[in-house]
LOVEXVO-59239 format. One record per residue (C-alpha): residue number from 0; residue in three letters; z, x, y. Coordinates in steps of 0.1 Angstrom, whole numbers, plus 2048, in hexadecimal, padded with zeros to 3 digits. Layout:
# LOVEXVO-59239
<NUM; ALA; <Z; X; Y>>
...
# end
This chain:
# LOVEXVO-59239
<0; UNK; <813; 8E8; 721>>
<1; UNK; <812; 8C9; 70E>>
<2; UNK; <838; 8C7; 70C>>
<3; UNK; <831; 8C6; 732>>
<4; UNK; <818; 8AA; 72C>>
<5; UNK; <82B; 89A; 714>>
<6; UNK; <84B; 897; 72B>>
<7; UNK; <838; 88B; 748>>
<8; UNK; <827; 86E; 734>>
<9; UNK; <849; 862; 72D>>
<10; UNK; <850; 862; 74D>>
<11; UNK; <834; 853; 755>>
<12; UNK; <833; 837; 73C>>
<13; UNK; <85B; 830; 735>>
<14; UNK; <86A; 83A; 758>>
<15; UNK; <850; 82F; 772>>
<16; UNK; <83D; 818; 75E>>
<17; UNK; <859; 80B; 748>>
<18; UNK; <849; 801; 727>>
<19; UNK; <867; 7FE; 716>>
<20; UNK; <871; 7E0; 72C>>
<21; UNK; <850; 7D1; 723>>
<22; UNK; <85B; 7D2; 6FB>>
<23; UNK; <87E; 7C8; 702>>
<24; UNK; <875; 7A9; 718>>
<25; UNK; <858; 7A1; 6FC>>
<26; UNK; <874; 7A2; 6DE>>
<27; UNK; <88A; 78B; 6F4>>
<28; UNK; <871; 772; 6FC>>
<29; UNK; <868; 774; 6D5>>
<30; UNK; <88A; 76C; 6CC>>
<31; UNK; <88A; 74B; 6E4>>
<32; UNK; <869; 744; 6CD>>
<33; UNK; <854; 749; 6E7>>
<34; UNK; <82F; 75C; 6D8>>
<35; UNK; <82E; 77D; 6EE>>
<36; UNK; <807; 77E; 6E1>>
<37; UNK; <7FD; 758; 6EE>>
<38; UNK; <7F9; 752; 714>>
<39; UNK; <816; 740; 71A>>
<40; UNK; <82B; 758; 70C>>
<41; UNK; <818; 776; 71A>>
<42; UNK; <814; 76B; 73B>>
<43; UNK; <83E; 765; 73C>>
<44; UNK; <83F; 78B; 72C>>
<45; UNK; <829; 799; 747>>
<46; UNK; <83B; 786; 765>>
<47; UNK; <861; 791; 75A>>
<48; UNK; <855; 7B5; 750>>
<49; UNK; <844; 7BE; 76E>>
<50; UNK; <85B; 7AA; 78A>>
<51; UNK; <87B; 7BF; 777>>
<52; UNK; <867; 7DE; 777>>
<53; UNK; <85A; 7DE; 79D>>
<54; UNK; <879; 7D2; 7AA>>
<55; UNK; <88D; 7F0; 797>>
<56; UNK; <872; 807; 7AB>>
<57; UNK; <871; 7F3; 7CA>>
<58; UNK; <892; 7FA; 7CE>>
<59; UNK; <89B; 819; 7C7>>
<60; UNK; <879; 826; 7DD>>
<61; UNK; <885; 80E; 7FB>>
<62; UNK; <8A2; 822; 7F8>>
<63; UNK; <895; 842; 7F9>>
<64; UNK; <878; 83B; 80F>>
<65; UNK; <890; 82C; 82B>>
<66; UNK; <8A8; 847; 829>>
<67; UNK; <88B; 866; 82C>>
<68; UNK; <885; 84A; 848>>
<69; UNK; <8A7; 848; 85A>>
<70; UNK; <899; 870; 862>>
<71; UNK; <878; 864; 874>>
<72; UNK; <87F; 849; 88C>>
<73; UNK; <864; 83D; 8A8>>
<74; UNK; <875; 855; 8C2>>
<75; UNK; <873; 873; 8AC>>
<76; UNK; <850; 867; 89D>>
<77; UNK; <844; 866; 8BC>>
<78; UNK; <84C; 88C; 8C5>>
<79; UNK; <842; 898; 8A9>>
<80; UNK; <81F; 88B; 8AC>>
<81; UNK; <81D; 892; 8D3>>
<82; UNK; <820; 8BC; 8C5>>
<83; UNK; <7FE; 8B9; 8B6>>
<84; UNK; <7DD; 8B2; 8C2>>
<85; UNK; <7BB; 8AA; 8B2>>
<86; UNK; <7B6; 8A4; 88D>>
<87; UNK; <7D6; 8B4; 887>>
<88; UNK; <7E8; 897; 89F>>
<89; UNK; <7D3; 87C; 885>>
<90; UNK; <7E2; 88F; 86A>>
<91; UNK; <806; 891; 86D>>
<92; UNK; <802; 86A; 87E>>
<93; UNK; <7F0; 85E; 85C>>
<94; UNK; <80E; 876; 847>>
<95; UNK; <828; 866; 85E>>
<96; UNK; <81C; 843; 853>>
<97; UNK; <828; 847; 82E>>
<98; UNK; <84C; 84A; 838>>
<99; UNK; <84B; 828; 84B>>
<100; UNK; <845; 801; 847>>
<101; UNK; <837; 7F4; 826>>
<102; UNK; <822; 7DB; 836>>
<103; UNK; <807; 7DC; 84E>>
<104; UNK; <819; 7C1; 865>>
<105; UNK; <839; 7D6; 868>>
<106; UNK; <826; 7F6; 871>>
<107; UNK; <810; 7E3; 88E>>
<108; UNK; <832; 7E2; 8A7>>
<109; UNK; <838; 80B; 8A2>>
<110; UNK; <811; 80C; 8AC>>
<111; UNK; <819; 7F8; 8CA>>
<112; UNK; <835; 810; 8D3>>
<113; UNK; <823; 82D; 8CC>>
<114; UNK; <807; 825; 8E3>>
<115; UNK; <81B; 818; 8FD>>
<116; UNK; <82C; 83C; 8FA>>
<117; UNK; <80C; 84E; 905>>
<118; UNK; <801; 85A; 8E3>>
<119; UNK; <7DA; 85F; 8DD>>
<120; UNK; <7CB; 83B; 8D0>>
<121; UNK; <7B9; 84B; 8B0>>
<122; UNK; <7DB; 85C; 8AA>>
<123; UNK; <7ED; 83B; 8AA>>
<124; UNK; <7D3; 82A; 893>>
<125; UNK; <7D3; 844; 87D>>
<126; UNK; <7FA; 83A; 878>>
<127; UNK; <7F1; 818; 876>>
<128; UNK; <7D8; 81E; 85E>>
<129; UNK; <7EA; 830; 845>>
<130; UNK; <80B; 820; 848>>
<131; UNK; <802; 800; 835>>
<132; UNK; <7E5; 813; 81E>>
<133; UNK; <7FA; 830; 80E>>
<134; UNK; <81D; 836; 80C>>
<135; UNK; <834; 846; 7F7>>
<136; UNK; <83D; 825; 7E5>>
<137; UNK; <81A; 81D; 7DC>>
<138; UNK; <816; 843; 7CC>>
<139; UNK; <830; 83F; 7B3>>
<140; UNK; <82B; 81D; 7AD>>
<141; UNK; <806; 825; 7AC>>
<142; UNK; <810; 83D; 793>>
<143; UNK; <822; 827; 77F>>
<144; UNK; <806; 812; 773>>
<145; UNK; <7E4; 827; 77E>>
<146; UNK; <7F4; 84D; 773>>
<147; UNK; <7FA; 86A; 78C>>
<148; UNK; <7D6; 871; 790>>
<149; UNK; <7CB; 850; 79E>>
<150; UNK; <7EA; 84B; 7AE>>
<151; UNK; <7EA; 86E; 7C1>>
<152; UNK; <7C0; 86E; 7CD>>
<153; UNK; <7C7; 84B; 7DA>>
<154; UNK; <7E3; 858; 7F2>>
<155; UNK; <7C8; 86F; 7FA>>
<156; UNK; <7AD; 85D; 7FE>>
<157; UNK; <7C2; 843; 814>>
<158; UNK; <7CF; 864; 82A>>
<159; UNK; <7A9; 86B; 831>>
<160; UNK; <79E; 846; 83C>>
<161; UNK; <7BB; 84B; 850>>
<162; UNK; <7B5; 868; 865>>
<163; UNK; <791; 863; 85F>>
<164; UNK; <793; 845; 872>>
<165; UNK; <7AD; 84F; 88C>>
<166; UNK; <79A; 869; 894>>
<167; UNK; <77C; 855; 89D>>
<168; UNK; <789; 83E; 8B3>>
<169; UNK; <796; 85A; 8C3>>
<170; UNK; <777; 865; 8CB>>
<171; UNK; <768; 845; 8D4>>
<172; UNK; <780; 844; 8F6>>
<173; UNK; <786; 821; 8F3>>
<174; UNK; <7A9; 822; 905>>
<175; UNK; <79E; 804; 91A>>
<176; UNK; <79D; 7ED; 8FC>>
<177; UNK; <7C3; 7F1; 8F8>>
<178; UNK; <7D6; 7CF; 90D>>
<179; UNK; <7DE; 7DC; 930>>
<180; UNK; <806; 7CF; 928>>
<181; UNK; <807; 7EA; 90F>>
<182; UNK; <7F4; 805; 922>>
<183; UNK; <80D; 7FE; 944>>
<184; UNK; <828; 7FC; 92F>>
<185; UNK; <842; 817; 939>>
<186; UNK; <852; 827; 91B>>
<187; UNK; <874; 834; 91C>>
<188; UNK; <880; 851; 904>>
<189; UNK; <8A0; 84D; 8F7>>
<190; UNK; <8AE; 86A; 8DB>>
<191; UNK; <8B8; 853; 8BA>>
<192; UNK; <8DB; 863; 8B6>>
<193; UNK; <8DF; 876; 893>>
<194; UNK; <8EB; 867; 878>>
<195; UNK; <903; 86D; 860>>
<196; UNK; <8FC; 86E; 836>>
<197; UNK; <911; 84F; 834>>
<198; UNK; <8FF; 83C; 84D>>
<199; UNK; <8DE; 847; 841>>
<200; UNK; <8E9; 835; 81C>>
<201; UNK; <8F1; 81C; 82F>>
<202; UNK; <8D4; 816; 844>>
<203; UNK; <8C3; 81E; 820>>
<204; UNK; <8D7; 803; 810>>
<205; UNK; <8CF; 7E8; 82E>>
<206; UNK; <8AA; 7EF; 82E>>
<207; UNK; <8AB; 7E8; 806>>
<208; UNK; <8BB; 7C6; 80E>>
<209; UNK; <8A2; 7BA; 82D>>
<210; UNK; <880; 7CB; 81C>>
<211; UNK; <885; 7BB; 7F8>>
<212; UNK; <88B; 79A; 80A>>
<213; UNK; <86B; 79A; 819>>
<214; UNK; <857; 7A6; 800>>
<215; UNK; <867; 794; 7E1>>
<216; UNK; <850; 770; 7EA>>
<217; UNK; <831; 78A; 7E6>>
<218; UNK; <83F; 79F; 7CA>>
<219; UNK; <844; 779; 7B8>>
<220; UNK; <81F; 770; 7C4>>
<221; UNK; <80F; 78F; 7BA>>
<222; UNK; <820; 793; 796>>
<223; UNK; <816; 76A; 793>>
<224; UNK; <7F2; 76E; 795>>
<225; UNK; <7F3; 78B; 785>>
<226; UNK; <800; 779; 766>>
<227; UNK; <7E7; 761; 769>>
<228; UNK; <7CC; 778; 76C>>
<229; UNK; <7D8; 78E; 74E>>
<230; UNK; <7DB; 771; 736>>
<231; UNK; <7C9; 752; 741>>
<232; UNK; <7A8; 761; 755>>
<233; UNK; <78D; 76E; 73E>>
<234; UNK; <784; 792; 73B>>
<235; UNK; <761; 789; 73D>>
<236; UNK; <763; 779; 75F>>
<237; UNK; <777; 796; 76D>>
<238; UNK; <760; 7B0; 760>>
<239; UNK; <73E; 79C; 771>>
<240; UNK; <750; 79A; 793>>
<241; UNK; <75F; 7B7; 796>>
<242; UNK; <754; 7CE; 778>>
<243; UNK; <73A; 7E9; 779>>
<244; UNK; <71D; 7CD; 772>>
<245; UNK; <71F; 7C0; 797>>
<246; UNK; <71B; 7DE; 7AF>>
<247; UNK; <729; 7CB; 7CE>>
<248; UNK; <74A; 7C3; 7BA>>
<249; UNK; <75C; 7DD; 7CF>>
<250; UNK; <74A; 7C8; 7ED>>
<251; UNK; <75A; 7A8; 7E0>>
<252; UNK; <77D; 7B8; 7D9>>
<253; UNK; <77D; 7C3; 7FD>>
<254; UNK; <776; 7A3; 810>>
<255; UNK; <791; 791; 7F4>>
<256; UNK; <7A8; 7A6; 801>>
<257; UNK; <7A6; 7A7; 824>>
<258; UNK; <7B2; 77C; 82B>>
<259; UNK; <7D0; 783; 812>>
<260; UNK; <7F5; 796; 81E>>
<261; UNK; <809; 7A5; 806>>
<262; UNK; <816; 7C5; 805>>
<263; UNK; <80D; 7E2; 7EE>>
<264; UNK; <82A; 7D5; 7D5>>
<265; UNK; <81C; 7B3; 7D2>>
<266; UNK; <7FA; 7BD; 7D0>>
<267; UNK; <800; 7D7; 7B2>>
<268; UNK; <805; 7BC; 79A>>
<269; UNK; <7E2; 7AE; 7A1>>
<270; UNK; <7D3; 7CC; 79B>>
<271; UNK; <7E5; 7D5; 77D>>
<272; UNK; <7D5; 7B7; 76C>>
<273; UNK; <7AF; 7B7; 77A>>
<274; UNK; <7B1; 7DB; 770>>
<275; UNK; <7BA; 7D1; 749>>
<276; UNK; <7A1; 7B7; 74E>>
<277; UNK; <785; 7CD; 74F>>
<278; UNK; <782; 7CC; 772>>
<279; UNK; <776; 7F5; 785>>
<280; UNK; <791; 809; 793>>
<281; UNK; <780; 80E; 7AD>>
<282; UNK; <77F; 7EB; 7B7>>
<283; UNK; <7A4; 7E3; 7AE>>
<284; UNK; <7A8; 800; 7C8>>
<285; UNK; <795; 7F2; 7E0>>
<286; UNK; <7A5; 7D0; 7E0>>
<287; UNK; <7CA; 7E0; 7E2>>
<288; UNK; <7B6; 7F1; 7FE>>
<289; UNK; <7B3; 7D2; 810>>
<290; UNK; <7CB; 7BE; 809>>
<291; UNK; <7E4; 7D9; 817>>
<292; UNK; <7D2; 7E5; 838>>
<293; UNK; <7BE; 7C6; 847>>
<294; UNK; <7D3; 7A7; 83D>>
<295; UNK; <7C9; 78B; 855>>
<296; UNK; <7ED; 789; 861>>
<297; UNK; <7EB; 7B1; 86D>>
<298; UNK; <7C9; 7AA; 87D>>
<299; UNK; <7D4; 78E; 890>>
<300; UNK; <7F6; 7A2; 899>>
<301; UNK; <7E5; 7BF; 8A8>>
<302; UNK; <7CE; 7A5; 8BD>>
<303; UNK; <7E4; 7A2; 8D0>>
<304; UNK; <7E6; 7C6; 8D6>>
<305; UNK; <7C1; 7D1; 8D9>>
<306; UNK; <7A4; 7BF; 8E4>>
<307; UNK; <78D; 7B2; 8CD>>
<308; UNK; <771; 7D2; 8CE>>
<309; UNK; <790; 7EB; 8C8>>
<310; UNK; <799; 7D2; 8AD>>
<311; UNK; <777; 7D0; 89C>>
<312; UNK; <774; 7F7; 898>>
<313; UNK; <797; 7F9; 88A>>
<314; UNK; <78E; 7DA; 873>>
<315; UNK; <766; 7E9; 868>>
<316; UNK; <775; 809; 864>>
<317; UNK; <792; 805; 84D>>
<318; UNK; <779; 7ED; 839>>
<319; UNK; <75C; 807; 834>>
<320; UNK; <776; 820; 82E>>
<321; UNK; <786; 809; 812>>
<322; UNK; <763; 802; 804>>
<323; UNK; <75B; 827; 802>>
<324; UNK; <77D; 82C; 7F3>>
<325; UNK; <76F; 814; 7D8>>
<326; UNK; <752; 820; 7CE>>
<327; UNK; <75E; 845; 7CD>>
<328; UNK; <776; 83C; 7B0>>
<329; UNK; <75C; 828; 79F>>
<330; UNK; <746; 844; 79F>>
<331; UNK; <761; 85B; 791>>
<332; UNK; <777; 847; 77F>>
<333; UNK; <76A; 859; 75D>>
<334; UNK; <785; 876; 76E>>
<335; UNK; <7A1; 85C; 76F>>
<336; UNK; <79F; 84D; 74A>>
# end
Protein backbone atom coordinates (compact mmCIF):
# COMPACT_ATOMS: atom_id res chain seq x y z
CA UNK A 1 0.00 0.00 0.00
CA UNK A 2 2.48 2.66 0.45
CA UNK A 3 4.38 1.60 -2.56
CA UNK A 4 0.95 2.46 -4.05
CA UNK A 5 1.11 5.75 -2.25
CA UNK A 6 4.41 6.39 -2.91
CA UNK A 7 4.06 5.88 -6.81
CA UNK A 8 1.10 8.07 -6.97
CA UNK A 9 2.75 11.09 -5.15
CA UNK A 10 5.31 11.01 -7.84
CA UNK A 11 2.96 11.15 -10.12
CA UNK A 12 1.39 13.60 -8.57
CA UNK A 13 4.25 15.89 -7.72
CA UNK A 14 6.80 15.16 -10.76
CA UNK A 15 4.41 14.22 -13.66
CA UNK A 16 1.26 16.44 -13.10
CA UNK A 17 2.69 18.90 -10.96
CA UNK A 18 6.19 19.01 -12.38
CA UNK A 19 8.49 20.00 -9.49
CA UNK A 20 11.39 19.12 -11.14
CA UNK A 21 10.88 21.91 -13.74
CA UNK A 22 10.50 24.18 -10.94
CA UNK A 23 14.33 23.27 -9.65
CA UNK A 24 15.70 23.16 -13.08
CA UNK A 25 14.27 26.59 -14.17
CA UNK A 26 15.50 27.92 -10.53
CA UNK A 27 19.30 26.52 -11.22
CA UNK A 28 19.16 28.24 -14.64
CA UNK A 29 18.00 31.50 -13.45
CA UNK A 30 20.78 31.09 -10.62
CA UNK A 31 23.35 30.65 -13.12
CA UNK A 32 22.31 34.07 -15.11
CA UNK A 33 22.82 35.45 -11.38
CA UNK A 34 19.55 36.04 -10.83
CA UNK A 35 18.54 35.27 -6.70
CA UNK A 36 15.72 32.51 -7.02
CA UNK A 37 14.94 33.42 -3.12
CA UNK A 38 14.50 37.52 -3.77
CA UNK A 39 11.26 38.71 -5.59
CA UNK A 40 12.63 39.53 -8.62
CA UNK A 41 14.11 36.39 -9.14
CA UNK A 42 11.20 34.37 -7.71
CA UNK A 43 8.53 36.03 -9.33
CA UNK A 44 10.59 35.23 -12.92
CA UNK A 45 10.90 31.43 -11.47
CA UNK A 46 7.25 31.22 -10.76
CA UNK A 47 6.14 32.83 -14.17
CA UNK A 48 8.51 30.39 -16.57
CA UNK A 49 7.77 27.25 -14.29
CA UNK A 50 4.20 27.34 -14.28
CA UNK A 51 3.50 28.93 -18.00
CA UNK A 52 5.96 25.65 -19.21
CA UNK A 53 4.15 23.43 -16.94
CA UNK A 54 0.35 24.27 -17.85
CA UNK A 55 1.09 24.64 -21.36
CA UNK A 56 2.82 20.92 -21.40
CA UNK A 57 -0.81 19.84 -19.72
CA UNK A 58 -2.92 22.20 -21.69
CA UNK A 59 -1.86 20.52 -24.54
CA UNK A 60 -1.72 17.26 -24.19
CA UNK A 61 -5.58 17.45 -22.32
CA UNK A 62 -6.83 19.65 -25.36
CA UNK A 63 -5.77 16.83 -27.26
CA UNK A 64 -7.36 14.22 -25.58
CA UNK A 65 -10.34 16.08 -24.46
CA UNK A 66 -11.19 17.13 -28.23
CA UNK A 67 -10.61 13.80 -29.51
CA UNK A 68 -13.16 11.94 -26.66
CA UNK A 69 -14.96 15.10 -28.19
CA UNK A 70 -14.82 14.43 -32.02
CA UNK A 71 -17.30 11.17 -30.48
CA UNK A 72 -19.99 13.67 -28.94
CA UNK A 73 -20.87 16.23 -31.33
CA UNK A 74 -24.15 18.63 -30.89
CA UNK A 75 -26.26 16.22 -33.16
CA UNK A 76 -25.34 13.18 -31.19
CA UNK A 77 -25.36 15.17 -27.79
CA UNK A 78 -28.50 16.07 -28.37
CA UNK A 79 -29.94 12.43 -28.75
CA UNK A 80 -28.37 11.25 -26.21
CA UNK A 81 -29.91 13.59 -23.80
CA UNK A 82 -33.44 13.52 -25.51
CA UNK A 83 -33.33 9.33 -24.14
CA UNK A 84 -33.60 10.48 -20.66
CA UNK A 85 -35.97 12.38 -18.73
CA UNK A 86 -35.97 13.99 -15.27
CA UNK A 87 -32.96 14.18 -12.95
CA UNK A 88 -31.37 11.57 -14.95
CA UNK A 89 -31.72 14.05 -18.34
CA UNK A 90 -29.82 16.89 -15.77
CA UNK A 91 -27.35 14.30 -15.16
CA UNK A 92 -26.00 13.03 -18.28
CA UNK A 93 -26.54 17.00 -19.64
CA UNK A 94 -24.11 18.29 -16.59
CA UNK A 95 -21.68 14.79 -17.53
CA UNK A 96 -21.94 15.76 -21.14
CA UNK A 97 -20.58 19.26 -20.32
CA UNK A 98 -17.04 17.93 -19.29
CA UNK A 99 -16.29 16.73 -22.67
CA UNK A 100 -16.99 20.15 -24.31
CA UNK A 101 -15.85 23.99 -24.44
CA UNK A 102 -13.33 25.20 -21.84
CA UNK A 103 -14.97 28.41 -21.46
CA UNK A 104 -18.32 29.51 -20.47
CA UNK A 105 -18.63 31.78 -23.74
CA UNK A 106 -17.98 28.81 -26.06
CA UNK A 107 -20.44 26.56 -24.35
CA UNK A 108 -23.39 29.38 -24.40
CA UNK A 109 -23.88 28.78 -28.58
CA UNK A 110 -24.31 24.68 -28.00
CA UNK A 111 -27.04 25.97 -25.23
CA UNK A 112 -28.59 28.01 -27.88
CA UNK A 113 -28.79 24.91 -30.18
CA UNK A 114 -29.79 22.69 -27.69
CA UNK A 115 -32.81 24.60 -26.85
CA UNK A 116 -33.75 25.61 -30.10
CA UNK A 117 -33.66 21.58 -30.57
CA UNK A 118 -36.59 21.09 -28.21
CA UNK A 119 -34.63 19.85 -25.24
CA UNK A 120 -36.02 20.59 -21.62
CA UNK A 121 -34.67 24.24 -20.39
CA UNK A 122 -33.23 22.94 -16.92
CA UNK A 123 -31.62 20.16 -19.01
CA UNK A 124 -29.86 22.66 -21.25
CA UNK A 125 -28.65 24.76 -18.22
CA UNK A 126 -27.53 22.03 -16.51
CA UNK A 127 -25.02 21.72 -19.63
CA UNK A 128 -24.34 25.17 -19.49
CA UNK A 129 -23.65 25.08 -16.02
CA UNK A 130 -21.27 22.42 -15.80
CA UNK A 131 -19.49 22.90 -19.09
CA UNK A 132 -17.40 25.99 -17.93
CA UNK A 133 -17.35 24.86 -13.94
CA UNK A 134 -15.83 21.17 -14.27
CA UNK A 135 -14.21 19.50 -16.94
CA UNK A 136 -11.84 17.00 -17.41
CA UNK A 137 -8.96 19.51 -17.81
CA UNK A 138 -9.64 21.32 -14.60
CA UNK A 139 -9.60 17.66 -12.68
CA UNK A 140 -6.12 16.87 -13.64
CA UNK A 141 -4.88 20.12 -13.54
CA UNK A 142 -6.71 20.56 -10.32
CA UNK A 143 -4.85 17.67 -9.26
CA UNK A 144 -1.72 18.80 -10.16
CA UNK A 145 -1.49 21.58 -7.66
CA UNK A 146 -4.55 20.86 -5.06
CA UNK A 147 -3.98 16.64 -5.01
CA UNK A 148 -6.56 14.02 -6.17
CA UNK A 149 -8.83 14.61 -3.25
CA UNK A 150 -9.57 18.20 -3.78
CA UNK A 151 -9.27 17.94 -7.30
CA UNK A 152 -11.88 14.93 -7.61
CA UNK A 153 -14.89 16.44 -4.78
CA UNK A 154 -14.65 19.65 -6.77
CA UNK A 155 -15.76 17.88 -10.05
CA UNK A 156 -18.33 16.64 -7.78
CA UNK A 157 -19.41 19.27 -6.13
CA UNK A 158 -19.55 21.28 -9.55
CA UNK A 159 -21.68 18.12 -11.17
CA UNK A 160 -24.28 18.73 -8.20
CA UNK A 161 -24.62 22.69 -8.66
CA UNK A 162 -25.11 21.61 -11.96
CA UNK A 163 -27.95 19.33 -11.97
CA UNK A 164 -29.00 20.88 -8.89
CA UNK A 165 -29.69 23.93 -10.63
CA UNK A 166 -30.89 22.46 -13.93
CA UNK A 167 -33.18 20.76 -12.27
CA UNK A 168 -34.75 23.68 -10.66
CA UNK A 169 -35.39 25.78 -13.38
CA UNK A 170 -36.92 22.88 -14.68
CA UNK A 171 -39.30 22.96 -12.38
CA UNK A 172 -39.89 26.57 -12.24
CA UNK A 173 -41.55 26.35 -16.04
CA UNK A 174 -40.08 29.36 -17.13
CA UNK A 175 -39.99 28.43 -20.95
CA UNK A 176 -41.40 31.89 -21.78
CA UNK A 177 -38.32 33.67 -20.60
CA UNK A 178 -36.30 32.03 -23.48
CA UNK A 179 -36.17 34.86 -26.78
CA UNK A 180 -39.09 33.85 -29.04
CA UNK A 181 -36.24 33.65 -32.21
CA UNK A 182 -34.82 30.76 -30.34
CA UNK A 183 -38.07 29.06 -29.28
CA UNK A 184 -39.60 29.38 -33.29
CA UNK A 185 -36.47 28.43 -34.38
CA UNK A 186 -36.87 25.18 -36.56
CA UNK A 187 -34.02 22.81 -35.95
CA UNK A 188 -32.93 20.49 -38.44
CA UNK A 189 -31.15 17.10 -37.62
CA UNK A 190 -28.46 16.29 -39.69
CA UNK A 191 -26.28 12.75 -38.75
CA UNK A 192 -22.41 14.09 -38.27
CA UNK A 193 -20.81 11.45 -40.64
CA UNK A 194 -18.28 9.08 -38.70
CA UNK A 195 -15.02 9.65 -38.60
CA UNK A 196 -12.06 8.07 -39.13
CA UNK A 197 -8.87 7.66 -36.32
CA UNK A 198 -6.85 9.79 -38.60
CA UNK A 199 -9.28 12.51 -38.87
CA UNK A 200 -10.12 12.33 -35.28
CA UNK A 201 -6.04 13.28 -34.57
CA UNK A 202 -6.51 15.59 -36.72
CA UNK A 203 -9.43 17.30 -35.61
CA UNK A 204 -7.46 16.71 -32.16
CA UNK A 205 -4.47 18.34 -33.52
CA UNK A 206 -6.57 21.47 -35.02
CA UNK A 207 -8.55 22.05 -31.78
CA UNK A 208 -4.85 22.18 -29.92
CA UNK A 209 -3.86 24.91 -32.30
CA UNK A 210 -7.30 27.28 -32.14
CA UNK A 211 -7.95 26.55 -28.16
CA UNK A 212 -4.27 27.44 -27.00
CA UNK A 213 -4.54 30.58 -29.12
CA UNK A 214 -7.32 31.80 -27.31
CA UNK A 215 -6.47 30.97 -24.09
CA UNK A 216 -2.59 31.68 -24.08
CA UNK A 217 -3.45 35.94 -23.41
CA UNK A 218 -5.27 34.44 -20.13
CA UNK A 219 -2.87 31.64 -19.36
CA UNK A 220 -0.14 34.81 -19.58
CA UNK A 221 -2.55 37.05 -17.33
CA UNK A 222 -3.36 34.48 -14.87
CA UNK A 223 0.33 33.11 -14.31
CA UNK A 224 1.33 37.26 -14.16
CA UNK A 225 -0.71 38.00 -11.26
CA UNK A 226 -0.08 35.04 -9.81
CA UNK A 227 3.62 35.94 -9.63
CA UNK A 228 2.91 39.04 -8.27
CA UNK A 229 0.69 37.76 -5.68
CA UNK A 230 3.17 34.94 -4.67
CA UNK A 231 6.14 37.24 -4.22
CA UNK A 232 5.23 40.82 -4.01
CA UNK A 233 1.62 40.76 -2.03
CA UNK A 234 1.92 40.11 1.72
CA UNK A 235 0.71 37.02 3.27
CA UNK A 236 -0.82 39.00 5.88
CA UNK A 237 -3.16 40.90 3.62
CA UNK A 238 -4.20 37.73 1.84
CA UNK A 239 -4.87 35.89 5.01
CA UNK A 240 -7.36 39.04 6.41
CA UNK A 241 -9.32 39.07 3.16
CA UNK A 242 -9.72 35.92 2.30
CA UNK A 243 -8.28 33.69 5.32
CA UNK A 244 -10.34 32.00 7.93
CA UNK A 245 -10.37 35.52 10.07
CA UNK A 246 -12.94 37.14 7.73
CA UNK A 247 -16.04 34.77 7.39
CA UNK A 248 -17.41 36.51 4.21
CA UNK A 249 -14.02 36.00 2.41
CA UNK A 250 -15.66 33.22 0.38
CA UNK A 251 -18.44 36.22 -0.20
CA UNK A 252 -15.67 38.48 -1.51
CA UNK A 253 -13.96 35.75 -3.65
CA UNK A 254 -17.28 35.27 -5.33
CA UNK A 255 -18.30 38.67 -6.38
CA UNK A 256 -14.13 39.09 -7.53
CA UNK A 257 -14.73 36.59 -9.69
CA UNK A 258 -17.80 37.03 -11.33
CA UNK A 259 -16.64 40.75 -13.62
CA UNK A 260 -13.37 38.88 -14.59
CA UNK A 261 -13.17 36.00 -17.88
CA UNK A 262 -10.58 33.67 -17.90
CA UNK A 263 -10.85 30.25 -18.32
CA UNK A 264 -10.09 27.46 -15.71
CA UNK A 265 -6.26 27.46 -17.06
CA UNK A 266 -5.81 31.02 -16.47
CA UNK A 267 -7.48 31.17 -13.40
CA UNK A 268 -5.40 28.17 -11.73
CA UNK A 269 -2.38 30.20 -11.40
CA UNK A 270 -4.21 32.74 -9.25
CA UNK A 271 -5.21 30.33 -7.04
CA UNK A 272 -2.08 28.47 -6.77
CA UNK A 273 -0.66 31.62 -5.19
CA UNK A 274 -3.62 32.96 -2.78
CA UNK A 275 -3.61 29.41 -1.65
CA UNK A 276 0.28 29.51 -0.53
CA UNK A 277 -0.54 32.86 0.70
CA UNK A 278 -2.55 31.69 3.46
CA UNK A 279 -5.63 32.37 1.77
CA UNK A 280 -8.94 29.13 2.64
CA UNK A 281 -9.38 26.62 0.09
CA UNK A 282 -12.46 27.04 0.21
CA UNK A 283 -12.37 30.42 -0.96
CA UNK A 284 -9.66 29.85 -3.70
CA UNK A 285 -12.45 27.43 -4.85
CA UNK A 286 -14.98 29.67 -4.80
CA UNK A 287 -13.27 32.35 -6.85
CA UNK A 288 -12.19 29.69 -9.65
CA UNK A 289 -15.95 29.05 -9.15
CA UNK A 290 -16.70 32.32 -10.50
CA UNK A 291 -14.46 33.36 -12.51
CA UNK A 292 -15.18 30.16 -14.71
CA UNK A 293 -19.20 30.09 -14.72
CA UNK A 294 -20.44 33.78 -14.53
CA UNK A 295 -17.80 35.96 -16.37
CA UNK A 296 -19.54 39.16 -17.39
CA UNK A 297 -18.73 38.37 -21.04
CA UNK A 298 -21.03 34.91 -20.68
CA UNK A 299 -23.76 36.88 -18.88
CA UNK A 300 -23.98 39.34 -21.37
CA UNK A 301 -23.74 36.48 -24.20
CA UNK A 302 -26.58 34.50 -23.01
CA UNK A 303 -28.68 37.95 -22.79
CA UNK A 304 -29.24 37.83 -25.65
CA UNK A 305 -30.59 34.48 -25.42
CA UNK A 306 -32.93 34.69 -22.25
CA UNK A 307 -34.67 37.41 -20.87
CA UNK A 308 -33.46 39.06 -17.94
CA UNK A 309 -35.79 37.01 -15.07
CA UNK A 310 -34.49 33.60 -16.79
CA UNK A 311 -31.13 35.27 -16.62
CA UNK A 312 -31.22 36.32 -12.94
CA UNK A 313 -32.11 32.72 -11.69
CA UNK A 314 -29.31 31.23 -13.81
CA UNK A 315 -26.98 34.06 -12.45
CA UNK A 316 -28.33 33.81 -8.28
CA UNK A 317 -28.22 30.29 -8.64
CA UNK A 318 -24.77 29.41 -9.95
CA UNK A 319 -23.64 32.21 -7.25
CA UNK A 320 -25.35 30.68 -4.11
CA UNK A 321 -24.28 27.32 -5.45
CA UNK A 322 -20.54 28.68 -5.77
CA UNK A 323 -20.78 30.26 -2.30
CA UNK A 324 -22.01 27.05 -0.70
CA UNK A 325 -19.36 25.21 -2.64
CA UNK A 326 -17.03 27.58 -0.57
CA UNK A 327 -17.97 27.23 2.63
CA UNK A 328 -18.28 23.41 2.43
CA UNK A 329 -14.57 23.06 1.84
CA UNK A 330 -13.68 25.56 4.43
CA UNK A 331 -15.49 23.64 6.84
CA UNK A 332 -13.80 20.47 5.83
CA UNK A 333 -10.68 21.42 4.56
CA UNK A 334 -8.91 19.61 7.79
CA UNK A 335 -9.89 16.26 5.31
CA UNK A 336 -7.91 17.79 2.38
CA UNK A 337 -4.53 18.81 4.17
Amino acid sequence: MEILQNMWLFFQDQVLGMKWLNAVVGRLLSLFGLDVTGRIGGSIQFFIYDVIKITVLLCVLIFIISYIQSHFPPERSKKIMGRFHGVGANIVAALLGTVTPFCSCSSIPLFIGFTSAGLPLGVTFSFLISSPMVDLGSLVLLMSIFGAKVAVVYVLVGLVVAVVGGTLIEKLHMENQVEEFIRNASSVDIDSPDLTRKERIVYAKDQVVSTFKKVLPYLLVGVGVGAVIHNWIPESWVETVLGSNNPFGVVLATLLGVPMYADIFGTIPVAEALLFKGAQLGTVLAFMMAVTTLSLPSIIMLRKAVKPKLLGLFVAICTIGIIAVGYLFNAFQFLFV
